[in-house]
C-alpha positions as CSV (number, residue, x, y, z in Angstrom):
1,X,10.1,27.9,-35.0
2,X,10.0,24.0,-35.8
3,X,11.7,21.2,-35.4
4,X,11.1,17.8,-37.4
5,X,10.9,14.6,-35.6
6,X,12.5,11.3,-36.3
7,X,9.2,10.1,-37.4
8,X,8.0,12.5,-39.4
9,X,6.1,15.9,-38.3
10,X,7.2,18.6,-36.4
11,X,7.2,20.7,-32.9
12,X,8.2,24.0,-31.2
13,X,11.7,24.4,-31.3
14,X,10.7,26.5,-28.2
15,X,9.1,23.9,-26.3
16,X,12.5,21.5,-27.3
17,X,14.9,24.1,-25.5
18,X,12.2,24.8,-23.0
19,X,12.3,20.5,-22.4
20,X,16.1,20.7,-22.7
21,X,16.5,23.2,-19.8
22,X,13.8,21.4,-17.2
23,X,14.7,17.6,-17.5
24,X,18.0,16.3,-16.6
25,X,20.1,13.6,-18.6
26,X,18.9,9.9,-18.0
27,X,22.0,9.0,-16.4
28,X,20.6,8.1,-12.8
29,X,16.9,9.1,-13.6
30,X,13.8,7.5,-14.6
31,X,13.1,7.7,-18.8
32,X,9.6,8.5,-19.2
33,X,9.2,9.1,-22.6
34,X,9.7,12.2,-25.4
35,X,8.1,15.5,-25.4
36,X,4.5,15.5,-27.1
37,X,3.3,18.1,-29.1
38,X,-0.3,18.6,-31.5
39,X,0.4,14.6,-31.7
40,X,4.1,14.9,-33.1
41,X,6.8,13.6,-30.4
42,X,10.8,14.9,-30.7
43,X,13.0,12.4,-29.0
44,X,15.4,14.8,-27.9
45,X,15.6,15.5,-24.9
46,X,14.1,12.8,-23.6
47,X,11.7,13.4,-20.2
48,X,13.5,12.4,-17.4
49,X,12.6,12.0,-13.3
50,X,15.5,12.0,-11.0
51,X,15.6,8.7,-9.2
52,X,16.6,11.0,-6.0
53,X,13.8,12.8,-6.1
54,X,11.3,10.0,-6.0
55,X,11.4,10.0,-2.3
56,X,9.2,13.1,-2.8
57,X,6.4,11.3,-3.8
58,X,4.3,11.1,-7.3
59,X,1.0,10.3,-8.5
60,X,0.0,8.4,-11.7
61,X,-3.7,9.3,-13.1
62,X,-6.0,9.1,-15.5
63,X,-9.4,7.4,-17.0
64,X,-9.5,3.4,-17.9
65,X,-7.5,2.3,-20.5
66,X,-4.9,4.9,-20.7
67,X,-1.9,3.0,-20.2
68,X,-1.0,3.6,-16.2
69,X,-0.3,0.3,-15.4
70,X,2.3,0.1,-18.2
71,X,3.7,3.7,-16.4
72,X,4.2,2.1,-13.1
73,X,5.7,-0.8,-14.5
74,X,7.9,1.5,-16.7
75,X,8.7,3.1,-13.4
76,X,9.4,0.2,-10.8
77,X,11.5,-1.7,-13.5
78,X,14.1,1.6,-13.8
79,X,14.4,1.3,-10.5
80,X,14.9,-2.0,-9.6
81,X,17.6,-1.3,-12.2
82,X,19.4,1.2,-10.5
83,X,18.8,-1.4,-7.4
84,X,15.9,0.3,-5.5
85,X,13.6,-2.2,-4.0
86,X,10.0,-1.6,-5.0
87,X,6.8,-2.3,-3.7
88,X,3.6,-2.8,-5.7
89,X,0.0,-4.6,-5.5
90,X,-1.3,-6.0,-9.0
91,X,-4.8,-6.0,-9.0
92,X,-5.4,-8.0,-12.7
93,X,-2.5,-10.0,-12.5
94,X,-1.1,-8.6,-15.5
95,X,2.3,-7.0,-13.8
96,X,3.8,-10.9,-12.9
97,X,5.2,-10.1,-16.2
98,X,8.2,-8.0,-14.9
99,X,9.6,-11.4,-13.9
100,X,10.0,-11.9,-17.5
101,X,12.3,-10.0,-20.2
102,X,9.7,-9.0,-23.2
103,X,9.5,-8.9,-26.5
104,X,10.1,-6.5,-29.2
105,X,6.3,-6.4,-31.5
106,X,4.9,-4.2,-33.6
107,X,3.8,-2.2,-31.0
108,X,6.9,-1.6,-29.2
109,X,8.7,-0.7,-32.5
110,X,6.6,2.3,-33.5
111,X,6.8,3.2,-29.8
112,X,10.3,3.2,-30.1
113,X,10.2,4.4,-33.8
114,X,7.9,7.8,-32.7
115,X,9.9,8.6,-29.4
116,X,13.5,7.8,-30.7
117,X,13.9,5.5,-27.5
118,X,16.5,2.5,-28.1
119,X,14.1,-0.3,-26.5
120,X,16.2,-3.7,-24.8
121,X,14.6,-6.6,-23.4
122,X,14.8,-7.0,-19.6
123,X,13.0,-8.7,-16.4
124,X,13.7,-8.2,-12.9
125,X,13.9,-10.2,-9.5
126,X,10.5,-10.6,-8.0
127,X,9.0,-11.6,-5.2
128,X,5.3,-12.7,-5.2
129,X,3.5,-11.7,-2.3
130,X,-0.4,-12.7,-1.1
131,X,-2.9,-11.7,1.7
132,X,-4.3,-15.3,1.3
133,X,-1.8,-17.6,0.4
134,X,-2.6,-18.9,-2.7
135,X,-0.1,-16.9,-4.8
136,X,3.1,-16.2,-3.0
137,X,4.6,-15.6,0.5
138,X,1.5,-15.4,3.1
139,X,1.2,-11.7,4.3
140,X,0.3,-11.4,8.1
141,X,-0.1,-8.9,10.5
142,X,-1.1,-9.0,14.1
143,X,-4.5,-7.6,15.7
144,X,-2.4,-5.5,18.0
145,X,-0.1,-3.8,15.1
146,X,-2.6,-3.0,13.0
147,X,-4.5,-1.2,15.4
148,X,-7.8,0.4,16.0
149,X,-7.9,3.0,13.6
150,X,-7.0,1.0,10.9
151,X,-9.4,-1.7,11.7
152,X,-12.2,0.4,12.4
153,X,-11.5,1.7,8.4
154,X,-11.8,-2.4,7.4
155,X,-15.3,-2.7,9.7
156,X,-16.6,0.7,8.4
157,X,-17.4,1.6,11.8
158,X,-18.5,5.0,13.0
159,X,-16.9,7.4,15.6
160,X,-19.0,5.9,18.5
161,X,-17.9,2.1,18.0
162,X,-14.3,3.1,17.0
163,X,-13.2,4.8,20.4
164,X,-15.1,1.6,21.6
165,X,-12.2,-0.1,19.4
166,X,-9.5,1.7,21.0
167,X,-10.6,1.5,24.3
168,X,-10.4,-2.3,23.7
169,X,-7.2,-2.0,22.5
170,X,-6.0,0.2,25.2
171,X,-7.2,-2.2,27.7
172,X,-5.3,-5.1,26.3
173,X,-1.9,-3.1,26.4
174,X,-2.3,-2.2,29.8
175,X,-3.4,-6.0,31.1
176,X,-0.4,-7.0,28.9
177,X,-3.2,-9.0,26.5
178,X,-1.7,-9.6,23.3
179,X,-4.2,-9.2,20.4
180,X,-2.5,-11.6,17.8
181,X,-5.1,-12.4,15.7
182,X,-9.1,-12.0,15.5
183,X,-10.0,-14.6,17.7
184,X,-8.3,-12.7,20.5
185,X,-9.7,-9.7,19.8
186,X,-13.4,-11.5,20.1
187,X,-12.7,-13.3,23.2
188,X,-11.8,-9.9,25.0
189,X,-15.1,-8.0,23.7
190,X,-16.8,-11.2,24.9
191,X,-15.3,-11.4,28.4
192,X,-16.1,-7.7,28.8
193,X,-19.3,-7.5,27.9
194,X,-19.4,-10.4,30.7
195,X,-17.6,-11.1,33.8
196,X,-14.9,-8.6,32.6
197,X,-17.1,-5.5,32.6
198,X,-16.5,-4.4,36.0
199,X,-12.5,-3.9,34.9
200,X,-13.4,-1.4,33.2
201,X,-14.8,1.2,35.5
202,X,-11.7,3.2,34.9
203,X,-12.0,3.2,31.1
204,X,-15.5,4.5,30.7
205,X,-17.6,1.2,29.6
206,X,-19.1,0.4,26.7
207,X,-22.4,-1.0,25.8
208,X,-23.2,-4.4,24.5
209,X,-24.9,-2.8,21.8
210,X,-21.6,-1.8,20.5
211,X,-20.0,-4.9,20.9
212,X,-22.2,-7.0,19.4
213,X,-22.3,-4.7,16.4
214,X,-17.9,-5.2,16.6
215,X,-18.9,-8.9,16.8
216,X,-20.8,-9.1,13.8
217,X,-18.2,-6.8,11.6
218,X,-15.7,-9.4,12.7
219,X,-17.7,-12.6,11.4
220,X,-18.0,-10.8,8.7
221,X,-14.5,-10.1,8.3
222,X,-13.8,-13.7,8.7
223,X,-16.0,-15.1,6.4
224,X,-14.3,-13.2,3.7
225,X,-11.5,-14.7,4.7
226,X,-9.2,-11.8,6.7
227,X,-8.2,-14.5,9.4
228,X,-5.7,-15.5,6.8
229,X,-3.4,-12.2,7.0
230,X,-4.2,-11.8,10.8
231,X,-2.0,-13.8,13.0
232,X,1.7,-14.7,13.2
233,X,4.6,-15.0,11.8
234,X,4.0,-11.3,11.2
235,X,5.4,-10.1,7.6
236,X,9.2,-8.3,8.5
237,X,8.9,-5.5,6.3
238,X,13.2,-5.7,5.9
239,X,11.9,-8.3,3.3
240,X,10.9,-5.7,1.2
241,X,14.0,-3.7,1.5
242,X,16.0,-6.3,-0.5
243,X,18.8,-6.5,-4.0
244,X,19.7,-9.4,-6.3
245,X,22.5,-9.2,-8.5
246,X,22.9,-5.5,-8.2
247,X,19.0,-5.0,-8.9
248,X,16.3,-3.9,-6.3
249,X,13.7,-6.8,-5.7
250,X,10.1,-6.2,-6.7
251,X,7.8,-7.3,-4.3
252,X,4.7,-8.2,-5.9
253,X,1.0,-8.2,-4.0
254,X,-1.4,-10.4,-6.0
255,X,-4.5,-9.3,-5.2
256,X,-7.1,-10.9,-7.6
257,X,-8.2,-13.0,-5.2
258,X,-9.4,-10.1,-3.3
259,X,-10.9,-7.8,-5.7
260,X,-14.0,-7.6,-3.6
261,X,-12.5,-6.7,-0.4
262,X,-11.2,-3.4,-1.5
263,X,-10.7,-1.5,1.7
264,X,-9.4,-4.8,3.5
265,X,-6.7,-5.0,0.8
266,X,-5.8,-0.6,1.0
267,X,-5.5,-0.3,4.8
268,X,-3.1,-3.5,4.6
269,X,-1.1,-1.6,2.7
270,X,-1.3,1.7,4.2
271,X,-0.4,-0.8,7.8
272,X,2.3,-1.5,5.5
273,X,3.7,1.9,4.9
274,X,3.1,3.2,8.9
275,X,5.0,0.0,9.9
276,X,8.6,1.4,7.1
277,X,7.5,4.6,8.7
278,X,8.3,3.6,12.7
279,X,10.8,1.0,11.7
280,X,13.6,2.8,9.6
281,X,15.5,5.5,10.7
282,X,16.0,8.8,9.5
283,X,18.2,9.2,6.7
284,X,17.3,12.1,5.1
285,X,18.0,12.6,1.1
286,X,19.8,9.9,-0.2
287,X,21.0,9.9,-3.8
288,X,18.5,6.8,-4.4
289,X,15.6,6.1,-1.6
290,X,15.5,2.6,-0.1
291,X,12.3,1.7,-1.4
292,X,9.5,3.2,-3.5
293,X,5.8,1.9,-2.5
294,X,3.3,2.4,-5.3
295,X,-0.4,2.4,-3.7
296,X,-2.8,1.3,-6.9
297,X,-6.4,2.5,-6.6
298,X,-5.5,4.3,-3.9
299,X,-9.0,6.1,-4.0
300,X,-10.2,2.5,-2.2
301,X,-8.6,3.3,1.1
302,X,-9.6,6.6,1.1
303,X,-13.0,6.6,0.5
304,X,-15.1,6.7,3.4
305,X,-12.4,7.7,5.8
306,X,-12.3,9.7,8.9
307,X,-10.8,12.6,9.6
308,X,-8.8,11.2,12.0
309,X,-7.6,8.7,9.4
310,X,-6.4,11.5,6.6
311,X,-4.8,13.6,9.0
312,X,-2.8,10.3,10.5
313,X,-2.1,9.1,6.5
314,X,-1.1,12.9,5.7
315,X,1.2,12.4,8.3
316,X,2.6,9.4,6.9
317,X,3.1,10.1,3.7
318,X,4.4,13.9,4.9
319,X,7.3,12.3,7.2
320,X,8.2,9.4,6.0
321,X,10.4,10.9,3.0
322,X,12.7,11.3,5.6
323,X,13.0,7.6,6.0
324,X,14.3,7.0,2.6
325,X,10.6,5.7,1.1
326,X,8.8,7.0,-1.8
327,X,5.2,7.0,-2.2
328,X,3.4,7.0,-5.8
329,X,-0.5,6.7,-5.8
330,X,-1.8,5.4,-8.6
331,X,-5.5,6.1,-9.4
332,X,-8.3,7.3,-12.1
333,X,-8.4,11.1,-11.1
334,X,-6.4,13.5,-8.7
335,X,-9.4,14.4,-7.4
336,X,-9.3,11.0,-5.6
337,X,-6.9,12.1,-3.4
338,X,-7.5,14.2,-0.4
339,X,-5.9,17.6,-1.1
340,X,-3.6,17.5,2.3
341,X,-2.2,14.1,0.8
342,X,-2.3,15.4,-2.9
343,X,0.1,18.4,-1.7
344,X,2.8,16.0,-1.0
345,X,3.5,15.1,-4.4
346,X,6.2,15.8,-5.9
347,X,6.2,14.3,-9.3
348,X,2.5,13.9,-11.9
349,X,2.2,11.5,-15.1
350,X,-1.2,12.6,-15.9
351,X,-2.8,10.4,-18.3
352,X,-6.5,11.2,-20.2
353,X,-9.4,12.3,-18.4
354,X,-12.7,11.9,-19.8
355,X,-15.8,14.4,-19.2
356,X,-19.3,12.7,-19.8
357,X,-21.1,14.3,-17.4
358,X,-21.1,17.8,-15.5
359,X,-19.2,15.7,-12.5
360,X,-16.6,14.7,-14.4
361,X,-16.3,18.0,-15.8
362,X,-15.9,19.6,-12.5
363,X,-13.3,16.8,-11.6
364,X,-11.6,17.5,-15.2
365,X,-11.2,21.9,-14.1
366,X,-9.7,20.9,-10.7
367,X,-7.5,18.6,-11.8
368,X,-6.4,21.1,-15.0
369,X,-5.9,24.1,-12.2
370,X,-3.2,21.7,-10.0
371,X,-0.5,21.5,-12.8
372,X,2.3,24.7,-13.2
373,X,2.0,26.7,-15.7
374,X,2.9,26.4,-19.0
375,X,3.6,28.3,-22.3
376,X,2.7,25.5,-24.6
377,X,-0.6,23.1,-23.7
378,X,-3.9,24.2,-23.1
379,X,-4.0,21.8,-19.9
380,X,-7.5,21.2,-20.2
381,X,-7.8,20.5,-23.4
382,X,-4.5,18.5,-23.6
383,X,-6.0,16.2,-20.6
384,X,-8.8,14.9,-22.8
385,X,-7.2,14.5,-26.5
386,X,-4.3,12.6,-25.4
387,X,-4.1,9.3,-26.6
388,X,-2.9,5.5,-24.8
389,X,0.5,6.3,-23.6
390,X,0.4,9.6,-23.1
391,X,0.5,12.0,-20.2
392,X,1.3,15.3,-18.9
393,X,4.3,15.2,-16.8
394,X,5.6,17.2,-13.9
395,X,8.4,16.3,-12.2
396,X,10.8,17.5,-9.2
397,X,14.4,18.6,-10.7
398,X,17.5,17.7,-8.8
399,X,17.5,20.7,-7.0
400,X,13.6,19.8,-6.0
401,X,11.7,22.8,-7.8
402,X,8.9,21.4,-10.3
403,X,9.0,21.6,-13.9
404,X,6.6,22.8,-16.4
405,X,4.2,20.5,-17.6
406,X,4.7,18.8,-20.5
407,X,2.5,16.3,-22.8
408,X,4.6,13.3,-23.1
409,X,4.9,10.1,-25.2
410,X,5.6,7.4,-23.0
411,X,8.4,4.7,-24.0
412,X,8.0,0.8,-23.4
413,X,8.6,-0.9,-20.8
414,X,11.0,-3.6,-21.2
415,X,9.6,-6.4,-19.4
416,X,6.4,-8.4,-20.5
417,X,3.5,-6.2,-20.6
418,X,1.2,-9.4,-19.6
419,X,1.0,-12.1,-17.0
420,X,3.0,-15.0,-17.1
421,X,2.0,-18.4,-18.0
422,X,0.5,-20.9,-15.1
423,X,3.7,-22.8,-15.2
424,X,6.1,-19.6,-15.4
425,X,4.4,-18.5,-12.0
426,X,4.3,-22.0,-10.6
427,X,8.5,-21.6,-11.4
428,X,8.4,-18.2,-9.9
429,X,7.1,-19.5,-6.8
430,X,8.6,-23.0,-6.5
431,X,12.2,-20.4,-6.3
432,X,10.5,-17.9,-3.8
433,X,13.0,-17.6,-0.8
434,X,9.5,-15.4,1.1
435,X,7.3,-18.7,1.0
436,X,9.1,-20.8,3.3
437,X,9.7,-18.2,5.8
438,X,5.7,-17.6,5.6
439,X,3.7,-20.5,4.7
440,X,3.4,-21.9,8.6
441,X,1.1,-19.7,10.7
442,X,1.9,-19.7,14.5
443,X,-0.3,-20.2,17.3
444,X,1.1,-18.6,20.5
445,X,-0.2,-17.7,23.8
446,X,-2.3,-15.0,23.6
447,X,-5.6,-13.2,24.7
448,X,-7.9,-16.1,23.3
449,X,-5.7,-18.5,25.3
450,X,-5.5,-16.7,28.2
451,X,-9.3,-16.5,29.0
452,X,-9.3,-20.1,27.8
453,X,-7.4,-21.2,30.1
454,X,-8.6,-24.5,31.6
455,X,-8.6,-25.1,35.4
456,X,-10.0,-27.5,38.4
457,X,-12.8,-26.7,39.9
458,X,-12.6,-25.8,43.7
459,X,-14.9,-28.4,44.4
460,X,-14.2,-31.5,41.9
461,X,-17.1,-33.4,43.1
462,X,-19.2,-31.0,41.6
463,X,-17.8,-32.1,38.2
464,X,-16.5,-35.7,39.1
465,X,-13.0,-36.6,39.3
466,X,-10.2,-35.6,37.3
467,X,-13.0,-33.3,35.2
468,X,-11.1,-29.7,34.3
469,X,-13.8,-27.1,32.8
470,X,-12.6,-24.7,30.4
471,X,-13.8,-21.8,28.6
472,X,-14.1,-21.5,25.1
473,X,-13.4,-17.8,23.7
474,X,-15.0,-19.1,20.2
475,X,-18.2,-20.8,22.1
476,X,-18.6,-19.0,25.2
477,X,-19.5,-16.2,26.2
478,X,-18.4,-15.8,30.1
479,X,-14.9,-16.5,31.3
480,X,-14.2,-17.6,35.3
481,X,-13.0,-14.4,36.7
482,X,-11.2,-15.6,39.5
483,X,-8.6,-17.4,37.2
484,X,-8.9,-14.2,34.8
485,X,-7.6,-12.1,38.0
486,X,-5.3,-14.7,38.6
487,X,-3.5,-14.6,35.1
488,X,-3.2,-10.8,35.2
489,X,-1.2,-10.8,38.0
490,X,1.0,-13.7,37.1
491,X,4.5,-13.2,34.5
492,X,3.2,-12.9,31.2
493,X,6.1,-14.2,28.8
494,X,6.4,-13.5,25.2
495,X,4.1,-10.3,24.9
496,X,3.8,-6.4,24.6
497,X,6.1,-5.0,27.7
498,X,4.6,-2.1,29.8
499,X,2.4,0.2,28.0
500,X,2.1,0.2,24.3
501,X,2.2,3.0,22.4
502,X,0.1,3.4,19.5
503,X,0.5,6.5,16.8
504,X,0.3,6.9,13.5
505,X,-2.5,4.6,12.5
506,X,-2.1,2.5,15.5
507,X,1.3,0.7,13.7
508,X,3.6,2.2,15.9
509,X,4.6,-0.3,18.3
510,X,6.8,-0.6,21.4
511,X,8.9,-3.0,23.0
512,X,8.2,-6.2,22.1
C-alpha cells in the first residue's frame, strides 16, 4: 500500500491512483505542485488546473507567511506562458520580480528535489501600473464611471448619504453634467445646496447636512491623494487584454504607495473588473480565458460593505465568466469572503490556517467544512500542520466537476521571487509603452467648468468696464443661476448622451 518517493519516504499508493484519476496531464494546465502526504511528496502525477477552467474562478488562502504570494505568481507566470494576459496588484513590491528570469538556490533545488519538478528559469512581459503615478502608467477613472455605489464604499458612507450620492449622480446624467473628476462632483453638491436646490423638486431634495458630510469625505479623499486616479485620460481596460512574443502581458498594480488607503485601492479594482464586465462580449468557454484578474486582500473591499454592494459584486463575479475573465481572490481565510461570492469558485489552494483563539477556531471549522470530501486528510488537521508551500488543492476538471482535496507540495516559480533592483525597475519603466499614453492628465469641459463659467454682468457699471465675474466651484459656494439655466439648455459637446445608465456597481456606462 506504499509507494516511495524520489526523495526518500513513502505515500498511499491509493492516494497516487486516486491523484492519477482527478488531475489531468500539464499539457495546457497550470503545474501546481506534487501530491503531499504525512510530509512525504510523490511527484507523479503531478497536480494540475486546467488553464480552461480558470474562468471559473479560484481562491488562494491561508495565514501570514505561508507562501501565497509565491502561488499567485506560480499561477500568473503559467499563464502568461500559455499567452493569457493577467492582472494583479502587488501590495510589498516583491512580485516586480516576474520581469526577471530567477535563479536556481538552494531553496529551489530541494523544492525541485522533493516534488520531482524539472525547474527552468523564466520572466515575463510586464507592465507596471500605479494609482499615483510614481511607479508605472498613471491609472484613472472618471467620477461618472465609477459611480455612486462604489464611491460611497471609498467615503464609508451610510444608506442615507449614499442614495444622496446617487441622486447626485442621477441628476448630472439627466442635465448632461459630466462628473470627470472630484472637483466636479463638489461643484454640483455646492450649487445645489445653493442656487441649484430648487432643480430638484422632482428628485426629492437633500439636506445640507448630508452634503456637507459628502464634502468633507471628499477633502478627505483628496488629501490622501485620490485626485490623482480621478480624472482623464481614463485607463482603456483593452490595455490589459494584451501578448508579447506569444506570452500574455502581466499588468502589474504597485500599490505600496497606498498601503493605507485600503478600500480606495479594492473598489478601484473591483471598478476595474465591472468595467471588463460591460465592455467585452460574451464568449462563452474558451479553451484559454482572455484575462485572469487576481484581487489580493480581497477581504479590504469587502469589509464594511452593503448589501447592495455584495449582491452587485456577486453579480459580477457570477456573470462575467461568460466574458472570458477569471477571478482568483487572494486572502488570509475563506471566511473573508462573503459566502454568495465564495460559491463561485471553482478552483481552492488552501494554505495553513492558524487557531490561537476560539475565533480563529470557529473560522478554522468553516473553512475545513467548504472542501469535498476526501478519503485521505483529516481537513482540519491537515489545514494547520502544513508547512510554507503547501496547500490543500481543489480544482475544476476539464469537464468542470471538482476534485478531491488534496495536500500539495507546491513547485517554484520560475521568475525571481523578490523585487527588482531600483535601476532594473527604472529600465522597466523607461521601456513601458502604458506611460506615455498615461502620464498627461486632461482637463476638459465639464461640470466644475460649467458652473464656472465666466460672464458680463447685465449691468457693467456695477462692476466697471470690461470687468467679467466668475464663479469659482473650488472657492464659492453659489453659482449665477440664470447663466446655469442658460448652459442646460445650450449643446453640450463632448459628454454623456441622453440618459446614462448605471448597473452593476455604477460602471456600466452608455453612449459616450
Amino acid at each position: 500500500m506504499s509507494t516511495t518517493q524520489a526523495g526518500g519516504g513513502s505515500v498511499d499508493s491509493r492516494i497516487v491512483a486516486a491523484a492519477e484519476a482527478a488531475f489531468p496531464p500539464a499539457n495546457q494546465s497550470i503545474v501546481l505542485g506534487a501530491v503531499l502526504q504525512n510530509g512525504v511528496s510523490y511527484p507523479e502525477p503531478l497536480v494540475t488546473m486546467p488553464i480552461a477552467m480558470t474562468n471559473r474562478h479560484g481562491l488562494i488562502a491561508g495565514a501570514t507567511g505561508t507562501g501565497k504570494t509565491r502561488t499567485l505568481q506560480l499561477i500568473a507566470e503559467q499563464l502568461s506562458k500559455a499567452s493569457v494576459p493577467v492582472f494583479l496588484a502587488d501590495f510589498k513590491g516583491d512580485l516586480s520580480g516576474m520581469a526577471v528570469q530567477g535563479q536556481q538556490d538552494d531553496r529551489v533545488a530541494q523544492r525541485c528535489q522533493t516534488t520531482g519538478y524539472v525547474w527552468s528559469a523564466t520572466s515575463c512581459p510586464v507592465e507596471f501600473l500605479s494609482l499615483t503615478g510614481n511607479k508605472g502608467a498613471q491609472v484613472r477613472a472618471t467620477i461618472s464611471s465609477f459611480g455612486p455605489i462604489l464611491l460611497s464604499k471609498v467615503l464609508g458612507l451610510n444608506d442615507t448619504q449614499s442614495s444622496v450620492l446617487s441622486l447626485v449622480f442621477q441628476y448630472c446624467d439627466d442635465k448632461q453634467l459630466p462628473l470627470l473628476d472630484m472637483s466636479d462632483l463638489r461643484a454640483v453638491l455646492q450649487y445645489l445646496t445653493g442656487e441649484g436646490a430648487a432643480d430638484l423638486v422632482n428628485y426629492g431634495g437633500m439636506s445640507k447636512s448630508t452634503v456637507g458630510v459628502l464634502l468633507r469625505d471628499l477633502v478627505q479623499l483628496e488629501q490622501q491623494g485620490a485626485q490623482a486616479f480621478f480624472g482623464e485620460p481614463e485607463f482603456d481596460l483593452n490595455d490589459l487584454l494584451q501578448t508579447r512574443n506569444g506570452m500574455g502581458v502581466v499588468s502589474i498594480l504597485e500599490l505600496p504607495d497606498v498601503q493605507d488607503k485600503p478600500s480606495l485601492f479594492s473598489t478601484f479594482m473591483m471598478w476595474m473588473l465591472a468595467r471588463l464586465y460591460h465592455d467585452l462580449p460574451e464568449v462563452g468557454d474558451l479553451p484559454k480565458p482572455k484575462l485572469v484578474f487576481f484581487f489580493d486582500e480581497a477581504h479590504f473591499l469587502f469589509d464594511g460593505a452593503s448589501q447592495r454592494f455584495l449582491d452587485e459584486v456577486q453579480q459580477v463575479v457570477r456573470l462575467i465568466r461568460s466574458k472570458g475573465v477569471g477571478v482568483f481572490f487572494i486572502t488570509q481565510n475563506p471566511t473573508d469572503i462573503p459566502p454568495s461570492v465564495l460559491g463561485q469558485l471553482g478552483n481552492r489552494v488552501q494554505h495553513a490556517l492558524r487557531a490561537f483563539t476560539a475565533n480563529d477556531e470557529a473560522a478554522l471549522k468553516a473553512a475545513a467544512r467548504t472542501f469535498t470530501r476526501t478519503d485521505f486528510y483529516d481537513i482540519e488537521n491537515t489545514l494547520t500542520t502544513l508547512g510554507t508551500g503547501e496547500a490543500l488543492v481543489t480544482v475544476l476538471t476539464p469537464n468542470g466537476v471538482p476534485t478531491p482535496s488534496f495536500a500539495c507540495r507546491l513547485v517554484p516559480p520560475g521568475s525571481r521571487m523578490g523585487s527588482l533592483t531600483d535601476q532594473e525597475m527604472a529600465q522597466c519603466l523607461s521601456a513601458s509603452v502604458l506611460i506615455p499614453k498615461y502620464s498627461q492628465a486632461i482637463d476638459r469641459q465639464s461640470a466644475r467648468e460649467m458652473l464656472a463659467a465666466r460672464m458680463v454682468p447685465t449691468n457693467p457699471s456695477s462692476a466697471g468696464a470690461g470687468t467679467r465675474v466668475a464663479y469659482s466651484a473650488r472657492g464659492a459656494d453659489k453659482a449665477q443661476p440664470d447663466m446655469f439655466m442658460q448652459i442646460l439648455k445650450s449643446p453640450v459637446t463632448r459628454t454623456v448622451a441622453g440618459q446614462v445608465t448605471r448597473g452593476l456597481l455604477g460602471a456600466l456606462l452608455g453612449k459616450k
